[in-house]
N, C-alpha and C positions, 0 to 999 in steps of 0.2 A: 504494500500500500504506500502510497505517495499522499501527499496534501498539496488541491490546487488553491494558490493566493491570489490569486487574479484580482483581487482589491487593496494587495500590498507594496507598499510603494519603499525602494529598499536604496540604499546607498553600501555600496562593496569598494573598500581601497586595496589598494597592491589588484587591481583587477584583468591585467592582461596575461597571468603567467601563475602558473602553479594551482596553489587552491584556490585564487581569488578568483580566475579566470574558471577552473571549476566551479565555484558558486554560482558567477555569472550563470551561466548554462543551465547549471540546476533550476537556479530560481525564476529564469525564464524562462522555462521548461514548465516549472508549477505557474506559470500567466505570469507570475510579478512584472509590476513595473519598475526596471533594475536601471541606477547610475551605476557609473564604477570610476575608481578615479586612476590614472598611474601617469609617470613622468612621459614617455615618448609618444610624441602626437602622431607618427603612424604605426604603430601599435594600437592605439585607442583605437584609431578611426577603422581599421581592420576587426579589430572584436568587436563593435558596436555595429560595422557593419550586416558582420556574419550571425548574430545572436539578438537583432534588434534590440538591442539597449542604447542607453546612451551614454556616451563616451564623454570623461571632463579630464583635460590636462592639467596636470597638478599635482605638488609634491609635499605630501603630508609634514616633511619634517622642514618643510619653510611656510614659519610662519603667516609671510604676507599673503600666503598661499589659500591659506585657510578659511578666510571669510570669504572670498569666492567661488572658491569649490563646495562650499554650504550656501550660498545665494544661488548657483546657479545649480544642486541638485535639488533643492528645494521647490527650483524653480520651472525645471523640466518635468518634476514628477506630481507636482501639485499639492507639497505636502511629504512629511516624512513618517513612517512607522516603523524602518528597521534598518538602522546602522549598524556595517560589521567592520570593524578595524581590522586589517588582516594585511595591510603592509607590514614589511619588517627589515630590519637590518642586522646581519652577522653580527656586526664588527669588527674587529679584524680578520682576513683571509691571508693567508691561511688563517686558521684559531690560533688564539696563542695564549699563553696562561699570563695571566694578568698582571705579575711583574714587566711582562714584556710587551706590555698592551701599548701600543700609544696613545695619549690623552684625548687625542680627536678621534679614534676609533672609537673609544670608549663613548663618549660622548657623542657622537653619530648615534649611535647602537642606543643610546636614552632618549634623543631626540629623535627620534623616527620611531621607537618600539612604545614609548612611555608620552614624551609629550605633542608629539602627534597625534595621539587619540586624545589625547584630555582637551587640548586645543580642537579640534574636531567637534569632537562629543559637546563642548560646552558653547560654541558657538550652534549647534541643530537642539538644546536641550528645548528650547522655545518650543520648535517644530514638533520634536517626540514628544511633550507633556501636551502638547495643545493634541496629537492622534490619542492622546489617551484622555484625555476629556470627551473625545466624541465618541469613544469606545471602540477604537480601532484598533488600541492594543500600542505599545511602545515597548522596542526592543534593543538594547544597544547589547550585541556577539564582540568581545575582544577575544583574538587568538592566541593561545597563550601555549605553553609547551611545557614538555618535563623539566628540560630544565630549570623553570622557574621552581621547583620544590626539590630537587636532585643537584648535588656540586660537581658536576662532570667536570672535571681538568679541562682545561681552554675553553672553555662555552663563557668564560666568564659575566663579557660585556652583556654580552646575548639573557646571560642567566638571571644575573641580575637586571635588565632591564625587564626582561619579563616578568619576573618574582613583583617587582616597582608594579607590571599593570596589572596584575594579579589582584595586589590589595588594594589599588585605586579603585579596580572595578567594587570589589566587596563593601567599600565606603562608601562610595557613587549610590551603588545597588540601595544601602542601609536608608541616605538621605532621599534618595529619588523615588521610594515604596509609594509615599507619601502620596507623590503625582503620579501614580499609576506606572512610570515610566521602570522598567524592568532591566539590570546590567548583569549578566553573566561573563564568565571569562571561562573559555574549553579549550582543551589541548588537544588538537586533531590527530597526534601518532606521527610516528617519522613516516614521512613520503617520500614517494618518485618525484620530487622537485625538483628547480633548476638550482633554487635554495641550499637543496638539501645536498646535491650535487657538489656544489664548492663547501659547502661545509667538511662534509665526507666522500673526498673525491672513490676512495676504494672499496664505498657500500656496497652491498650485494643487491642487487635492485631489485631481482622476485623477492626479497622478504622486505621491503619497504611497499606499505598500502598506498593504492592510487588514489589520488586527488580527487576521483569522480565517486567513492566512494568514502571519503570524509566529508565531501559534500554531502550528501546525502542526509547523512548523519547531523550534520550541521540544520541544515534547513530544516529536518524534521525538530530539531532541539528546536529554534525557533518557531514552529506552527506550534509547537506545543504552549509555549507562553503566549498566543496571540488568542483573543475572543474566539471561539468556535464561531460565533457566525460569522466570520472574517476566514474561516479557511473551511475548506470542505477535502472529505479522505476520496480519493476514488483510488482504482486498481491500477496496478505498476503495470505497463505492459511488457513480459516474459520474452 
């Protein structure tokens, strides 16, 4: 079983590549009407073509960036109900253990993983508490990973920047109850990503889960937090 949203109006960042670009698909797949945001404008204009969405150029972890890619997916889609932060940044590549980190790596890896969504999320919070006023449900999905609870050797930047959105989400989550508006943070499992690929150039890729199946998984986390009369189950087709 699947759930069609065909009244859900969604914003996906990191959306040309890996899991974002997997969601995309997904959740256009269920009707949603999906923005997606990522840095290179013919990239966008290639995913947005193929998947009718719509495509915004822009880079979560600059600033000035921010209030335009929230005026204008607010403004293609008529409104927001479900924001997923799902860019991310390594930090350093190769990985390296955090004595040997440089300071702009590191800090790349916080501003793109941590204050890119909070900058994000706080500029659309208007839009998602006003969908949950009408009953349309408000959802904000941050991607978060094992390493933010596990100390792998070299994930450091990474680790720690994720552990950071982890408990923003769960503070977020505690204040925003209030207005309806609903924050989870989920760790999708290592992928066949391009991500995942420079991270661990000599993974074994049959044991890393595809990206079209943590999708999956994702979108159904979200229908499940959205009003039932805002989503309907029908059959997966086999």
């Amino acid at each position: 079983m699947q759930t069609d949203m065909q009244t859900t109006r969604v914003l996906i960042t990191g959306g040309t590549s890996g899991l974002g670009l997997a969601l995309v698909r997904e959740l256009t797949g269920r009707g949603a009407s999906v923005a997606f945001v990522a840095r290179t404008a013919e990239r966008v204009a290639v995913v947005a073509r193929e998947h009718g969405a719509h495509g915004i150029v822009g880079d979560v972890a600059q600033k000035q960036d921010i209030h335009r890619i929230a005026l204008q997916a607010t403004g293609v889609l008529g409104g927001l109900d479900v924001l997923v932060n799902n860019a991310s940044d390594l930090g350093p590549t190769p990985l390296a253990l955090l004595g040997d980190t440089e300071c702009e790596d590191f800090e790349r890896a916080l501003v793109t993983n941590v204050l890119g969504p909070f900058r994000l999320t706080k500029a659309l919070l208007g839009s998602l508490a006003a969908s949950a006023r009408e009953g349309r449900g408000s959802v904000v999905l941050n991607i978060s990973s094992d390493a933010a609870v596990n100390a792998y050797g070299r994930w450091g930047a990474y680790g720690a920047s994720k552990a950071a959105l982890a408990h923003m989400t769960r503070i977020w989550n505690e204040e925003m109850l209030a207005h309806g508006v609903k924050l989870l943070a989920l760790d999708p499992g290592d992928m066949d990503t391009p991500m995942h690929a420079i991270a661990v150039p000599d993974a074994d890729r049959a044991t890393l889960k595809q990206p079209s199946a943590a999708a999956i998984e994702l979108a159904d986390a979200i229908a499940d937090l959205l009003p039932a009369a805002h989503t309907v189950a029908v059959r997966r087709a086999s």
